[in-house]
ROKEVEX-113549 format. One record per atom (N, C-alpha, C): residue in three letters; atom name; z, y, x. Coordinates in pm, 1 decimal, padded with zeros to 6 digits. Example, Ala and Ser with C-alpha at 12.3 -4.5 7.8 and 13.67 -1.06 7.14 Angstrom:
BEGIN
SITE   rest   atom         up      north       east
SITE    ALA      N    00780.0   -00569.0    01319.0
SITE    ALA     CA    00780.0   -00450.0    01230.0
SITE    ALA      C    00780.0   -00330.0    01320.0
SITE    SER      N    00708.0   -00225.0    01285.0
SITE    SER     CA    00714.0   -00106.0    01367.0
SITE    SER      C    00787.0    00003.0    01290.0
***
This chain:
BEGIN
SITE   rest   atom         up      north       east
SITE    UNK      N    00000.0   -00118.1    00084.6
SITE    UNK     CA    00000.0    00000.0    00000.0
SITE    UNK      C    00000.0    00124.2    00089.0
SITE    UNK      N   -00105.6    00227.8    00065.6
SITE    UNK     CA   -00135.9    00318.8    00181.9
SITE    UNK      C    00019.3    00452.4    00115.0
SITE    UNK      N    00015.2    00552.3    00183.8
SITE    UNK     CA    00121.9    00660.1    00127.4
SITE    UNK      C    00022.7    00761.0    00047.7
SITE    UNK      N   -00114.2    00767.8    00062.9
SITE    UNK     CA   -00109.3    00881.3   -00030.4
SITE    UNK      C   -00175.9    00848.4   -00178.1
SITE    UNK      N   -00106.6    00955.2   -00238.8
SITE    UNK     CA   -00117.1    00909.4   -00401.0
SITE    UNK      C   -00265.6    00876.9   -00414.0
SITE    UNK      N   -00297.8    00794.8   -00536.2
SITE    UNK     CA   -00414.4    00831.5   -00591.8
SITE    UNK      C   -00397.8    00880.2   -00715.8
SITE    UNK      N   -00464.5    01031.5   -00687.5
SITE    UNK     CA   -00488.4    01140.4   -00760.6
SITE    UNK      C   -00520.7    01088.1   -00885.8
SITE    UNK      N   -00654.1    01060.1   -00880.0
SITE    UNK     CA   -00677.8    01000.6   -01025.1
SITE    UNK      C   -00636.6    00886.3   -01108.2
SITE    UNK      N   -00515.4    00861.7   -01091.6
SITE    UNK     CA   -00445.0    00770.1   -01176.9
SITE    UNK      C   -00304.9    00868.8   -01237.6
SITE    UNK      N   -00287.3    00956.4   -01069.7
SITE    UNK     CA   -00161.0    01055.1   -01171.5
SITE    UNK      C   -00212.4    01114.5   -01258.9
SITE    UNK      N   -00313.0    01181.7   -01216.9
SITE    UNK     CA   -00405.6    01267.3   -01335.2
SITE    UNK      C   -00418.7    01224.1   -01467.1
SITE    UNK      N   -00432.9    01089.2   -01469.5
SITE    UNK     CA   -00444.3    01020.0   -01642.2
SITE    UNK      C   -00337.0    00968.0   -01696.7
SITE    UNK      N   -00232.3    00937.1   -01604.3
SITE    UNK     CA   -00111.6    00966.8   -01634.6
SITE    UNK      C   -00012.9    01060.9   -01669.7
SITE    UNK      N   -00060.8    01191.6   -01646.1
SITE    UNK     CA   -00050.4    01343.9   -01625.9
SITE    UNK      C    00117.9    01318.6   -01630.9
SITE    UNK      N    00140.8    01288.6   -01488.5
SITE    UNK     CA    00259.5    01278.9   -01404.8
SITE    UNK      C    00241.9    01385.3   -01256.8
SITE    UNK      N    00163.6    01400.9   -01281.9
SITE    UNK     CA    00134.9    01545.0   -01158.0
SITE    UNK      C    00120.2    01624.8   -01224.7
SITE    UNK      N    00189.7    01760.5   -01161.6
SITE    UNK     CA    00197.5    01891.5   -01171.1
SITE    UNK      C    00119.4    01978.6   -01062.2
SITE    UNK      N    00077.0    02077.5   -01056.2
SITE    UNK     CA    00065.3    02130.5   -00947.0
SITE    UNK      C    00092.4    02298.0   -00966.4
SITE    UNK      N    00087.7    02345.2   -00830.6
SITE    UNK     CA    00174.7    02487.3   -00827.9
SITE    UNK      C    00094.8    02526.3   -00727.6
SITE    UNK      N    00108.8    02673.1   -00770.2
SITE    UNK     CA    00052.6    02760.0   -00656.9
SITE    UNK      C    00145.8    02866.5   -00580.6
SITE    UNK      N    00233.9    02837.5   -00504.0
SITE    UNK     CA    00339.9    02906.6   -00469.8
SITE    UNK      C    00303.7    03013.5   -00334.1
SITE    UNK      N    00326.4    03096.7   -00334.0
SITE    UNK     CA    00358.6    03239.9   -00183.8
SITE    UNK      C    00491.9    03249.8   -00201.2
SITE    UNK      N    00494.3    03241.7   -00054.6
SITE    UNK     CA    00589.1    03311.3   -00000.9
SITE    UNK      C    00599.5    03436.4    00048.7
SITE    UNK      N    00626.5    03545.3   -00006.9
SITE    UNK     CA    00576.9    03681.6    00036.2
SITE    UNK      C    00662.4    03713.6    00152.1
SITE    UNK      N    00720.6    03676.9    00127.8
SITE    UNK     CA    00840.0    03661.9    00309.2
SITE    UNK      C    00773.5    03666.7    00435.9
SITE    UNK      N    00680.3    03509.8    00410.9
SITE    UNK     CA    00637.6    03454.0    00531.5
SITE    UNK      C    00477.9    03497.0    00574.2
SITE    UNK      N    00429.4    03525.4    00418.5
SITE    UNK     CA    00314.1    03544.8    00407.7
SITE    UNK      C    00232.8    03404.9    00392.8
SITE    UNK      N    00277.9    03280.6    00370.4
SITE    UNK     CA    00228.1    03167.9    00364.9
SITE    UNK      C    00203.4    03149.6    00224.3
SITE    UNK      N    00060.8    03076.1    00207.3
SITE    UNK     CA    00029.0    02993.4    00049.1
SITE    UNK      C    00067.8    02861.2    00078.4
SITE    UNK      N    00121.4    02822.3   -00045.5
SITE    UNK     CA    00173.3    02663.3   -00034.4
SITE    UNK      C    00076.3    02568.1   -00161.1
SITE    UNK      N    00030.3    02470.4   -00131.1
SITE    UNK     CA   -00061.7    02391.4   -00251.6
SITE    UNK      C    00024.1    02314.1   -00261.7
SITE    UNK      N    00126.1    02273.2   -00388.7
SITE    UNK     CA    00215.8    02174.1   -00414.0
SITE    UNK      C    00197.1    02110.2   -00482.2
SITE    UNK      N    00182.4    01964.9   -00498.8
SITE    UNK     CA    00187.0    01859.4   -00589.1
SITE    UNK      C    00329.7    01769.5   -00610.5
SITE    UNK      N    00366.3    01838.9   -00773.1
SITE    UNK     CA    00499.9    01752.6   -00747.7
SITE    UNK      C    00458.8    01608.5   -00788.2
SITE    UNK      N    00600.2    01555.7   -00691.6
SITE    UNK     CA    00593.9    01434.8   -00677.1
SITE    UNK      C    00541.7    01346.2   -00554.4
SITE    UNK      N    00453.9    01480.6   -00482.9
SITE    UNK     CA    00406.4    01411.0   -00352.9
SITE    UNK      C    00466.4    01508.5   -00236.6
SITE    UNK      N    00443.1    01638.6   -00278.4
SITE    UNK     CA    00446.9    01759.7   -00192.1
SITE    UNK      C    00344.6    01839.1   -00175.3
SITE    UNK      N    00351.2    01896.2   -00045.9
SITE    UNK     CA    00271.7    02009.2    00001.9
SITE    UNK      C    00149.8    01936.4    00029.4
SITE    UNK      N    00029.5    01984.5   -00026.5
SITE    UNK     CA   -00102.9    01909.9    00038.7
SITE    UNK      C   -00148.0    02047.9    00105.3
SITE    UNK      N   -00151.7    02153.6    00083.3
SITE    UNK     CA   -00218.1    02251.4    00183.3
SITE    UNK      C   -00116.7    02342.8    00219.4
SITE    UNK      N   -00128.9    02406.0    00296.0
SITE    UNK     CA   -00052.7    02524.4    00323.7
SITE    UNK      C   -00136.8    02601.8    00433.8
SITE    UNK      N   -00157.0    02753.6    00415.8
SITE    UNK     CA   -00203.6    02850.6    00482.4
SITE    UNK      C   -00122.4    02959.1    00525.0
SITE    UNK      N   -00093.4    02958.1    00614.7
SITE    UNK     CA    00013.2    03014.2    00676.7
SITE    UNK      C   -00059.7    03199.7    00701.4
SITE    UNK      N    00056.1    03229.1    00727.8
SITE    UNK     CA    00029.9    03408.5    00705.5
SITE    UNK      C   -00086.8    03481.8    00883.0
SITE    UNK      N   -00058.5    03393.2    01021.7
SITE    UNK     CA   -00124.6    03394.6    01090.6
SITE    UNK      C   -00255.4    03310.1    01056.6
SITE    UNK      N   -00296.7    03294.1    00965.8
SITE    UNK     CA   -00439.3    03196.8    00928.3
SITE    UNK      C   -00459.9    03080.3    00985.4
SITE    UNK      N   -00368.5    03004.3    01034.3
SITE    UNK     CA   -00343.1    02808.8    01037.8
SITE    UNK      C   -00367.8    02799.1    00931.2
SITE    UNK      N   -00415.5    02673.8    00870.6
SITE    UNK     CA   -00443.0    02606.7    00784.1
SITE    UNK      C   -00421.6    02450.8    00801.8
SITE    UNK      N   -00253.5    02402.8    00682.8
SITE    UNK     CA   -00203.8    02305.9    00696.2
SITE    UNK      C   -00274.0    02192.0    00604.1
SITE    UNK      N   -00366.8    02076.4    00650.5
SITE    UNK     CA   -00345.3    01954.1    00504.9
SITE    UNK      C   -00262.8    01881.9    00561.2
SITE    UNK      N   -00170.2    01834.6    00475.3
SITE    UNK     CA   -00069.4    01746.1    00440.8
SITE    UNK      C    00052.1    01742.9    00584.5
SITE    UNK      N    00021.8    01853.8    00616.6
SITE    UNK     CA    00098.4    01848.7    00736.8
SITE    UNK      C    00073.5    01895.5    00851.3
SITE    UNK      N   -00041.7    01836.8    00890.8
SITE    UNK     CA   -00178.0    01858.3    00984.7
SITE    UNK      C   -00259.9    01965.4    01035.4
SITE    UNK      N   -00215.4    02046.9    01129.3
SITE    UNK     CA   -00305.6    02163.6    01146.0
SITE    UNK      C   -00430.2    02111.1    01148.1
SITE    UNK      N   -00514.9    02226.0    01090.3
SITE    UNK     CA   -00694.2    02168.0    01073.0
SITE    UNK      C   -00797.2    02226.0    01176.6
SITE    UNK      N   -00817.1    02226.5    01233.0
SITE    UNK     CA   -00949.7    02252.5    01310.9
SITE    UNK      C   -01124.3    02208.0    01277.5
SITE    UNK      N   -01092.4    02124.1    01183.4
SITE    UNK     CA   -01239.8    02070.6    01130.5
SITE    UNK      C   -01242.6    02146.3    01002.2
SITE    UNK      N   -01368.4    02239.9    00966.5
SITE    UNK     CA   -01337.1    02307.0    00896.8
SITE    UNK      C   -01371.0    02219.1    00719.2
SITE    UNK      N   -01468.6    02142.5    00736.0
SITE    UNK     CA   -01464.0    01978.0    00657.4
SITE    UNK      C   -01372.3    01964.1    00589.8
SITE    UNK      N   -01246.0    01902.5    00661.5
SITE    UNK     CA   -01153.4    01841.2    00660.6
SITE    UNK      C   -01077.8    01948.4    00539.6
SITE    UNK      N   -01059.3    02079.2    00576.5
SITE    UNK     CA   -01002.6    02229.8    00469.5
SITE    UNK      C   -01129.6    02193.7    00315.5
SITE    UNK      N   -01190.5    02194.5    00325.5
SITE    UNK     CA   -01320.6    02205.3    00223.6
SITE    UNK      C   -01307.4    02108.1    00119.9
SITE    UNK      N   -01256.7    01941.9    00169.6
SITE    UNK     CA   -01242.7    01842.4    00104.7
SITE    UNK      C   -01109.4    01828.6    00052.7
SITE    UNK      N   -01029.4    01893.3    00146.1
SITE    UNK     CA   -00852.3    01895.8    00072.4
SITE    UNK      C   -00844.6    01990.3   -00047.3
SITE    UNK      N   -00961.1    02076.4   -00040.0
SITE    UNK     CA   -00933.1    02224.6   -00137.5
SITE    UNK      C   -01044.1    02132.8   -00278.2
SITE    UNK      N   -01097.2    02062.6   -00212.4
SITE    UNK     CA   -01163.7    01942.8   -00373.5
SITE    UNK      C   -01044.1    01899.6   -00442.2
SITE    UNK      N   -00971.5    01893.1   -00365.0
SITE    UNK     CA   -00846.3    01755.8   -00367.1
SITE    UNK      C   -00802.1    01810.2   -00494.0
SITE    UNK      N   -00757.7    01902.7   -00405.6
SITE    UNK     CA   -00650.7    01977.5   -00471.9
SITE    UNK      C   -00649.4    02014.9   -00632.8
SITE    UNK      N   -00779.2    02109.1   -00636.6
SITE    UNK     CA   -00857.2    02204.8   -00731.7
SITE    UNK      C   -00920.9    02099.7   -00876.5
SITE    UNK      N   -00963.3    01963.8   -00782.0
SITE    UNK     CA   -01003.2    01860.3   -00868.7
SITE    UNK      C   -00869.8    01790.6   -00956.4
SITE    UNK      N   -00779.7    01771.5   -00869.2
SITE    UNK     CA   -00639.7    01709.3   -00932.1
SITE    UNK      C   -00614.4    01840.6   -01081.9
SITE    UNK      N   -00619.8    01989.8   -00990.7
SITE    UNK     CA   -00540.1    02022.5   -01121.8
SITE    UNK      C   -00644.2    02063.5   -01214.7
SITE    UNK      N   -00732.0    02059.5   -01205.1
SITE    UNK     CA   -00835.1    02096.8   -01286.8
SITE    UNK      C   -00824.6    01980.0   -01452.4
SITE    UNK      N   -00810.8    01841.7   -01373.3
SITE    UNK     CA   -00823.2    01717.0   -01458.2
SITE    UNK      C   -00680.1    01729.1   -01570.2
SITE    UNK      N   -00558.3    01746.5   -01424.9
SITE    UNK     CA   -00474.8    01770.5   -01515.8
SITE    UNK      C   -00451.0    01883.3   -01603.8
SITE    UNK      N   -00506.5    01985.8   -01621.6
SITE    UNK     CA   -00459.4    02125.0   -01728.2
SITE    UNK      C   -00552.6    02083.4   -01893.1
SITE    UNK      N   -00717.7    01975.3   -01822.3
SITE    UNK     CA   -00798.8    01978.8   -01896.6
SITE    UNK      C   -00733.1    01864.3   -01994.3
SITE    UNK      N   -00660.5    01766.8   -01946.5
SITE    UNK     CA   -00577.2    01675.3   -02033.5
SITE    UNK      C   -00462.5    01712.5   -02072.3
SITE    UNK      N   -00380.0    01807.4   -02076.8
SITE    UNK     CA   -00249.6    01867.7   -02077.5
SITE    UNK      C   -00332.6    02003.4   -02253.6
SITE    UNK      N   -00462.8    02032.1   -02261.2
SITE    UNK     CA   -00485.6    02099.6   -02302.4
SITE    UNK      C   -00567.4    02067.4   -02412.1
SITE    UNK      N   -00622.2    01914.6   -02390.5
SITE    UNK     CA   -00669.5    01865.4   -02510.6
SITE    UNK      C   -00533.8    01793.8   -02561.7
SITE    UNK      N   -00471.2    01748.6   -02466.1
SITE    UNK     CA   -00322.1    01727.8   -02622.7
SITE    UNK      C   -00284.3    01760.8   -02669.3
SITE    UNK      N   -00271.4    01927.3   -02611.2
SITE    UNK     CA   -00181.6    02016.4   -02694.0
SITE    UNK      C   -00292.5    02088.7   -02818.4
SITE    UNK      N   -00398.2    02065.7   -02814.8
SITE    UNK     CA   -00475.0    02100.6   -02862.9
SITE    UNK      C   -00493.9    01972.4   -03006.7
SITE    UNK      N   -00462.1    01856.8   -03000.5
SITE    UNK     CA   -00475.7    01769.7   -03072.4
SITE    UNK      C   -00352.4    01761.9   -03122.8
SITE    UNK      N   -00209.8    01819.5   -03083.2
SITE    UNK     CA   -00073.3    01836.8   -03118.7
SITE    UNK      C   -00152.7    01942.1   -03230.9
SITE    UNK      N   -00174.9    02023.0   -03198.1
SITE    UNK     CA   -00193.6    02171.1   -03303.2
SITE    UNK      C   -00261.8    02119.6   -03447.3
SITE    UNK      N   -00366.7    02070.2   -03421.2
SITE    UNK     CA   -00464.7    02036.3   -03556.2
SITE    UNK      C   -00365.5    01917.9   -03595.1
SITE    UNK      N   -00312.8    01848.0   -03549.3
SITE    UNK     CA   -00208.7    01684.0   -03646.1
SITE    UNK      C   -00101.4    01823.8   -03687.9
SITE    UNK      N   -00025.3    01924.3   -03659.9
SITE    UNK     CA    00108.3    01987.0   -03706.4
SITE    UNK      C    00042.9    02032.6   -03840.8
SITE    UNK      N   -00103.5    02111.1   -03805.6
SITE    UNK     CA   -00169.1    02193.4   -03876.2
SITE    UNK      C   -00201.8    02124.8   -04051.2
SITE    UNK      N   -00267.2    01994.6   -03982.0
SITE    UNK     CA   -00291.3    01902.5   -04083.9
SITE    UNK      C   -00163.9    01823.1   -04220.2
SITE    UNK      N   -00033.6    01807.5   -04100.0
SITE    UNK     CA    00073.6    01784.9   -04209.7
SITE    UNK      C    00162.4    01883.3   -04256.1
SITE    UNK      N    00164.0    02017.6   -04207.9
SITE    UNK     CA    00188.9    02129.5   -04261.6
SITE    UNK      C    00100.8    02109.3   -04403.4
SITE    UNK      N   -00039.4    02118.2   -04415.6
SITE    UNK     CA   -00089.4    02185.5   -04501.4
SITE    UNK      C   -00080.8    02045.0   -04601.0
SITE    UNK      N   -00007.1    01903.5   -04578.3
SITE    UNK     CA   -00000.9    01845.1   -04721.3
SITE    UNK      C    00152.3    01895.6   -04725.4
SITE    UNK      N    00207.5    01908.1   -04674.6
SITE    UNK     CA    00333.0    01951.4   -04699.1
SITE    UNK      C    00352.5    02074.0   -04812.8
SITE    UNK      N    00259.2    02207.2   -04757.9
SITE    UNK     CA    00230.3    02288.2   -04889.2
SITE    UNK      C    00185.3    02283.4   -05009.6
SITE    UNK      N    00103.8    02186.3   -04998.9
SITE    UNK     CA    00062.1    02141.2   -05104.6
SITE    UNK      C    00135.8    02041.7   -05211.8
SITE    UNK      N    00213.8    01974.1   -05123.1
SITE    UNK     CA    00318.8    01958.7   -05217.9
SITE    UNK      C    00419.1    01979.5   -05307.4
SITE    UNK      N    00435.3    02137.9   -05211.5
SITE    UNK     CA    00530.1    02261.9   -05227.2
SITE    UNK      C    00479.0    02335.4   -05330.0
SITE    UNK      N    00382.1    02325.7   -05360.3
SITE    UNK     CA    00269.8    02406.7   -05463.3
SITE    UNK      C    00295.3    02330.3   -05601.7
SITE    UNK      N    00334.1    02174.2   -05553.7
SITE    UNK     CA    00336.9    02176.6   -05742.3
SITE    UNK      C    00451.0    02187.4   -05793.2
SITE    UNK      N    00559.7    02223.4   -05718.6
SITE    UNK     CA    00651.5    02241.0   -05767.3
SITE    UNK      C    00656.4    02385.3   -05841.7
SITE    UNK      N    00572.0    02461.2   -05802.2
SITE    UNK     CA    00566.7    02613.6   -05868.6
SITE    UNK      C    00656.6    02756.8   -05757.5
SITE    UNK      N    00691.1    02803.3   -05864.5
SITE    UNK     CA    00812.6    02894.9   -05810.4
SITE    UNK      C    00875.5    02899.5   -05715.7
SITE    UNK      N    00979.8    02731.9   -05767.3
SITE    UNK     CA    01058.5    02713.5   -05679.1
SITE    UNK      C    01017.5    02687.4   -05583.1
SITE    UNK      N    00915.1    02664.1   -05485.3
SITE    UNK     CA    00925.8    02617.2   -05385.1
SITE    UNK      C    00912.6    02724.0   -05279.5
SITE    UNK      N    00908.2    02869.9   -05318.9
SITE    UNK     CA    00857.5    02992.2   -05314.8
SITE    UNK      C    00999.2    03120.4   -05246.8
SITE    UNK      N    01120.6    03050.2   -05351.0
SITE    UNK     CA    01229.4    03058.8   -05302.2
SITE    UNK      C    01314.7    03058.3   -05217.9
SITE    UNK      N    01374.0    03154.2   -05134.6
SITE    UNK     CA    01499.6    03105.2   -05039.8
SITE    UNK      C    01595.2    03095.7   -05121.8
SITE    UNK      N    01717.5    03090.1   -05001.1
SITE    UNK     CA    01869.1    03017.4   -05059.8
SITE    UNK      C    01896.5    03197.0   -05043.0
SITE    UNK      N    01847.8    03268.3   -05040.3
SITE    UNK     CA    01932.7    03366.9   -05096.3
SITE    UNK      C    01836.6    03458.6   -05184.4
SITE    UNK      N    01773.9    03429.8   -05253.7
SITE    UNK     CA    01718.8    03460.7   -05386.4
SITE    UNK      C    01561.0    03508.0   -05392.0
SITE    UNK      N    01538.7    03556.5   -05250.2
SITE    UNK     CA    01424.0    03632.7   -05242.4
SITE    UNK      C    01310.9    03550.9   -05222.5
SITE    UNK      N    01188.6    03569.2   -05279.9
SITE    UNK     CA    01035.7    03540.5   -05290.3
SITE    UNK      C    00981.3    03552.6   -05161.3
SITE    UNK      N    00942.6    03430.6   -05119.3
SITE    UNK     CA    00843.2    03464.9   -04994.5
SITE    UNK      C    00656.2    03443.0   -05080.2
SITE    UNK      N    00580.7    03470.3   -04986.5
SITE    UNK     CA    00396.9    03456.5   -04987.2
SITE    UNK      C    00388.9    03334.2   -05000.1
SITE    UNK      N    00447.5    03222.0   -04895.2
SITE    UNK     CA    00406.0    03098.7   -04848.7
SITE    UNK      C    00504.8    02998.7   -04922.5
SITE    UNK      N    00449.7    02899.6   -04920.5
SITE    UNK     CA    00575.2    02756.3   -04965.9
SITE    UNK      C    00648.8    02724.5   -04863.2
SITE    UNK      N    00815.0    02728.4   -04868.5
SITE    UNK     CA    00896.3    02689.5   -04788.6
SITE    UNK      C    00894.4    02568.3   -04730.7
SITE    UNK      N    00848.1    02516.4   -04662.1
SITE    UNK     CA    00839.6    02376.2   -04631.8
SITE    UNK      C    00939.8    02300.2   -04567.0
SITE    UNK      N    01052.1    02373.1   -04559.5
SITE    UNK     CA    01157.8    02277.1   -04529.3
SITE    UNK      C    01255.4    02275.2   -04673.9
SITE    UNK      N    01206.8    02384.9   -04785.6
SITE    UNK     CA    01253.3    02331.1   -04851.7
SITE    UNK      C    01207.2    02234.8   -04982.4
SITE    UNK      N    01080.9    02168.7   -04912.6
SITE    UNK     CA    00984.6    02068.9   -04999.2
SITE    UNK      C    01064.0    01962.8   -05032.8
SITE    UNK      N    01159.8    01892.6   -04900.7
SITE    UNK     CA    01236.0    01759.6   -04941.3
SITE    UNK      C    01329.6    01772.5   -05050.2
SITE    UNK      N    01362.1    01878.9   -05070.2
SITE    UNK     CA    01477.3    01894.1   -05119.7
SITE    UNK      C    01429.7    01890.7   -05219.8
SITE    UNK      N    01291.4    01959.3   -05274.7
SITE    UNK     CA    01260.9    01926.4   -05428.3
SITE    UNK      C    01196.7    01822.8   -05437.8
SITE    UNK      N    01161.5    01737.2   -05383.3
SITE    UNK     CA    01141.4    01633.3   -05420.1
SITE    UNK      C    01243.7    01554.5   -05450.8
SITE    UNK      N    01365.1    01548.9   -05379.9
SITE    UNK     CA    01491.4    01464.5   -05397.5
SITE    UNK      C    01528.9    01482.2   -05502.6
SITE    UNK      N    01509.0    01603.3   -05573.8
SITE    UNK     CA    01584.5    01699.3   -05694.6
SITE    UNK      C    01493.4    01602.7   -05817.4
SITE    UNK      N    01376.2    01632.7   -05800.6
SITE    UNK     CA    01305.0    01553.8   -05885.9
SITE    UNK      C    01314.2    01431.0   -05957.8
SITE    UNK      N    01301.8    01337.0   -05823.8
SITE    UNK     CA    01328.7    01217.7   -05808.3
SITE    UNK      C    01461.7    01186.7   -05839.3
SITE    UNK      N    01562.5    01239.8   -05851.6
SITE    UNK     CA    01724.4    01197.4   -05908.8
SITE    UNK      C    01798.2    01161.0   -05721.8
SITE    UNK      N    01710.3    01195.3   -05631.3
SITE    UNK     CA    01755.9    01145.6   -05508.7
SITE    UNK      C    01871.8    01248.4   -05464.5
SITE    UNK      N    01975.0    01204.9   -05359.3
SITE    UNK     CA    02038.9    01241.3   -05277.0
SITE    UNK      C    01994.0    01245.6   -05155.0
SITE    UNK      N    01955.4    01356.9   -05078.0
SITE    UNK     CA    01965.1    01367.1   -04935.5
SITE    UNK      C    02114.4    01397.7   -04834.3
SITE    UNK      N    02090.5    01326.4   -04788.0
SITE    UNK     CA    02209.3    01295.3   -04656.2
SITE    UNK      C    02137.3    01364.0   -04584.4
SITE    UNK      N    02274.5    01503.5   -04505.7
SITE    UNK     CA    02225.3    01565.8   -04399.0
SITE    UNK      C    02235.4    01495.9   -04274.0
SITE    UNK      N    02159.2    01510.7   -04165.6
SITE    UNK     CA    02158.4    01410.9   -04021.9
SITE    UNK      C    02217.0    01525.0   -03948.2
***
């Protein structure tokens, strides 16, 4: 088993993070991958660190900055279709939720302290349904 990660398995695992950190102190950029560490670092005299390694092949800088750029690229683009597929599923049971809230009329329109909102309360949908139904809800 070699030591360095393979990228594209954290990536689809989206167990890597990555960061773009300065140090304005030192004047150094740091390329961080948590969970592994530092894969680049450019120091404020213009060294240029991969994984440790001062670089002299300028190659060697070109393919780490793939590395890098490719890792987080994969990961923001999967981090962003979930949250993006989180939004439309909330969106989607919100809106039977209102609609449920809708046949109740009025009431569902109501707060607990008397006043009319625009929208159907949707947390207080269970409750009319329980009301309906002859049910008891138990608070958790």
């Amino acid at each position: 088993m070699t030591d360095e990660p393979d990228l594209g398995e954290l990536t689809r695992d989206l167990t890597i993070v990555s960061q773009l950190t300065n140090n304005m102190a030192a004047g150094d950029i740091s390329f961080v991958i948590n969970g592994y560490g530092e894969v680049i670092k450019v120091k404020g005299n213009g060294d240029i660190f991969v994984k440790g390694n001062l670089i002299t092949n300028d190659m060697e800088v070109v393919e780490a900055f793939k590395e890098f750029f490719g890792a987080s690229k994969s990961y923001n683009n999967a981090w962003y279709d979930t949250a993006a597929q989180m939004s439309r599923n909330a969106d989607y049971y919100r809106g039977l939720v209102v609609k449920i809230g809708k046949m109740f009329g009025k009431e569902a329109y109501i707060s607990d302290d008397g006043s009319i909102q625009d929208d159907v309360l949707c947390a207080k949908v269970p409750e009319l349904v329980a009301a309906k139904l002859g049910l008891i809800l138990l608070e958790e």
